[in-house]
Backbone bond lengths (Angstrom), bond angles and torsions (degrees), N, CA, C in turn:
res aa  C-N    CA-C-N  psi(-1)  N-CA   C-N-CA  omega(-1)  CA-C   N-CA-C  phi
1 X - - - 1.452 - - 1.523 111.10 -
2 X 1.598 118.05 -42.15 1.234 113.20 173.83 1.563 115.11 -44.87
3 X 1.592 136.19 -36.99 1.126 108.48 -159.56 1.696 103.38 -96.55
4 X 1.441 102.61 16.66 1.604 96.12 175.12 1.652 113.41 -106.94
5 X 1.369 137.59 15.59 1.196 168.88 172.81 1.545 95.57 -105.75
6 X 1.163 84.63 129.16 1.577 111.11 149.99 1.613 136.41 -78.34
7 X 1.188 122.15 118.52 1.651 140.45 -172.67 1.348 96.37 -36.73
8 X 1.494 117.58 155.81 1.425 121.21 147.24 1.655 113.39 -47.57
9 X 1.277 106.17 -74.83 1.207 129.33 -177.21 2.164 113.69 -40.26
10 X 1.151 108.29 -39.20 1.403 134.76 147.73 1.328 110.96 -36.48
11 X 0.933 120.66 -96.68 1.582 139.60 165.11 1.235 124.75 -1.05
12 X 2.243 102.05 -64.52 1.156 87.74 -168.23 1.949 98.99 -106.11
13 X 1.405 112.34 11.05 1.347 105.90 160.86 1.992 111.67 -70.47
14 X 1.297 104.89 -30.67 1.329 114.47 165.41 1.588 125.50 -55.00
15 X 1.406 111.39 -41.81 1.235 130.27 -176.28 1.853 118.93 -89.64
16 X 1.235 102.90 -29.91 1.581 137.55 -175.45 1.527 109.78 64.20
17 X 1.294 111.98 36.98 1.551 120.44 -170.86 1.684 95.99 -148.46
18 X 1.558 111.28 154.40 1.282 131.40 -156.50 1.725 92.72 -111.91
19 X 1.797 117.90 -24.05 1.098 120.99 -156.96 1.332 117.42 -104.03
20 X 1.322 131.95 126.82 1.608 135.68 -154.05 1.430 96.81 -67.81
21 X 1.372 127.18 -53.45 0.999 117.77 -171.39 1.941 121.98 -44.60
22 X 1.025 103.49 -42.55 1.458 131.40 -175.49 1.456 107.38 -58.42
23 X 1.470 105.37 -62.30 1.633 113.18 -167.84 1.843 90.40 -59.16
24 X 1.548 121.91 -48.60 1.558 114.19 -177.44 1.540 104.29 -43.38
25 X 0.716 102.96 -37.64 1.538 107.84 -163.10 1.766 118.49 -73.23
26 X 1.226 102.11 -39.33 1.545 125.89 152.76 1.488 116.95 -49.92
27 X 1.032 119.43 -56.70 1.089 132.87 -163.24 1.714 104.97 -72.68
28 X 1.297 115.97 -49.99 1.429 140.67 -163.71 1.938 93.36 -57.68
29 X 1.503 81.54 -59.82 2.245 113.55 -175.29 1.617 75.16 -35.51
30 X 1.181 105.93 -91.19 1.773 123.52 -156.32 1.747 107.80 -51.88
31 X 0.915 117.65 -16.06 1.445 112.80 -161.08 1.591 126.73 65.80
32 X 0.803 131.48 38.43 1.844 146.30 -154.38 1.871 84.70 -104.75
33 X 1.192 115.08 126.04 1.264 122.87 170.97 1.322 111.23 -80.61
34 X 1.734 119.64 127.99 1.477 117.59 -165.52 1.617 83.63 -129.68
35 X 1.870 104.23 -170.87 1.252 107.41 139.51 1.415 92.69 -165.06
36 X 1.544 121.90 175.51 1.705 119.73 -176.73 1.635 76.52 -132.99
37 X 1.708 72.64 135.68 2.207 103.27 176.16 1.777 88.19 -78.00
38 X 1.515 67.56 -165.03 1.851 94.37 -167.86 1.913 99.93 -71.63
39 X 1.484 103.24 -30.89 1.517 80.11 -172.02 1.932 106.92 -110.02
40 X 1.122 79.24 39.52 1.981 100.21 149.34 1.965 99.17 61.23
41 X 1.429 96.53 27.09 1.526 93.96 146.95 1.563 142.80 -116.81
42 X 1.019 140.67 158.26 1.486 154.39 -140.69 1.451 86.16 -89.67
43 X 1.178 125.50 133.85 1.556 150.93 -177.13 1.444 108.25 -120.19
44 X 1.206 129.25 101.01 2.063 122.18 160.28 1.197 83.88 -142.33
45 X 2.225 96.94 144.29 0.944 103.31 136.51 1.017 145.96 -85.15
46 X 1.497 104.89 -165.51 1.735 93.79 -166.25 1.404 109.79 -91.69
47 X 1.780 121.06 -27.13 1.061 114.47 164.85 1.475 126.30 -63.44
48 X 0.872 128.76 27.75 1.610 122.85 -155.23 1.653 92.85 -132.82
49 X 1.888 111.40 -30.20 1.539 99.09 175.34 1.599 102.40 -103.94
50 X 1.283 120.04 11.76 1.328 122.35 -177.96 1.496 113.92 88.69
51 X 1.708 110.63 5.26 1.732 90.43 -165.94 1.473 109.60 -80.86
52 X 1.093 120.82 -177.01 1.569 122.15 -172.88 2.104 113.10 -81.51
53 X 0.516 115.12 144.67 1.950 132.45 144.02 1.592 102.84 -21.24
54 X 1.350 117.59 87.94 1.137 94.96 152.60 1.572 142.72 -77.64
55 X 1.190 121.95 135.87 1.850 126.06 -160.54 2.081 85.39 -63.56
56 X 1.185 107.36 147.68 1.247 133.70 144.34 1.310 117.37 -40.04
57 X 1.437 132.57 103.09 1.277 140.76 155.90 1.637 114.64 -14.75
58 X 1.013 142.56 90.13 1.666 130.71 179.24 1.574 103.44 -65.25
59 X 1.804 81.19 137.82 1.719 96.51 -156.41 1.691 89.71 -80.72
60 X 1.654 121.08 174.75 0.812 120.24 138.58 1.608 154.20 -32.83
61 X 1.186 169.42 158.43 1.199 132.33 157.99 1.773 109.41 -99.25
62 X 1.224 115.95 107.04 1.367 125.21 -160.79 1.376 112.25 -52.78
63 X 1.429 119.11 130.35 1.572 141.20 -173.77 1.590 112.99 -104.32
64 X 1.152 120.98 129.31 1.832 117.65 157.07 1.394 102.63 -53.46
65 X 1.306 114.07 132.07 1.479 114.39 157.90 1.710 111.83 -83.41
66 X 1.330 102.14 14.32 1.426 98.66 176.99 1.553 122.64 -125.99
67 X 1.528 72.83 29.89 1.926 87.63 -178.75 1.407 103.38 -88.99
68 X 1.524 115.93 145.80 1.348 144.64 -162.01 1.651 92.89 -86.82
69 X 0.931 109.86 130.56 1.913 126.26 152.94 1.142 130.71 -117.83
C-alpha cells in the first residue's frame, strides 16, 4: 500500500507548501481526492494525481555476518 500513497515529502513538493492546512486547501482548489487518517495526515493516491508507480527499492542480497574470510 505504501507505494500507492503519496510521500509526505511528495505531497508537499506537490502542493509547494510544508503546511497541512494549505495542501487541504490545494487540494480542495484543484479537486484531487484526499483524506487525513487518524493521526492527522494527508492521504492521495498516486493514481488520482497521475504520478507514476514507484519500482520497489532492490533489496540487498542477504549475507551471514558470520561468514568466514
Amino acid at each position: 500500500m505504501a507505494e500507492e500513497i503519496l510521500s509526505r515529502s511528495e505531497v508537499q513538493e506537490l502542493c509547494r507548501t510544508p503546511i497541512r492546512a494549505r495542501q487541504l486547501a490545494f487540494f480542495e482548489r484543484n479537486r484531487i481526492r484526499y483524506y487525513v487518517d487518524e493521526h492527522n495526515r494527508v492521504i492521495v493516491l498516486r493514481k488520482t494525481v497521475g504520478a507514476p508507480v514507484r519500482p520497489e527499492s532492490p533489496r540487498l542480497a542477504w549475507r551471514s555476518n558470520k561468514e568466514v574470510r
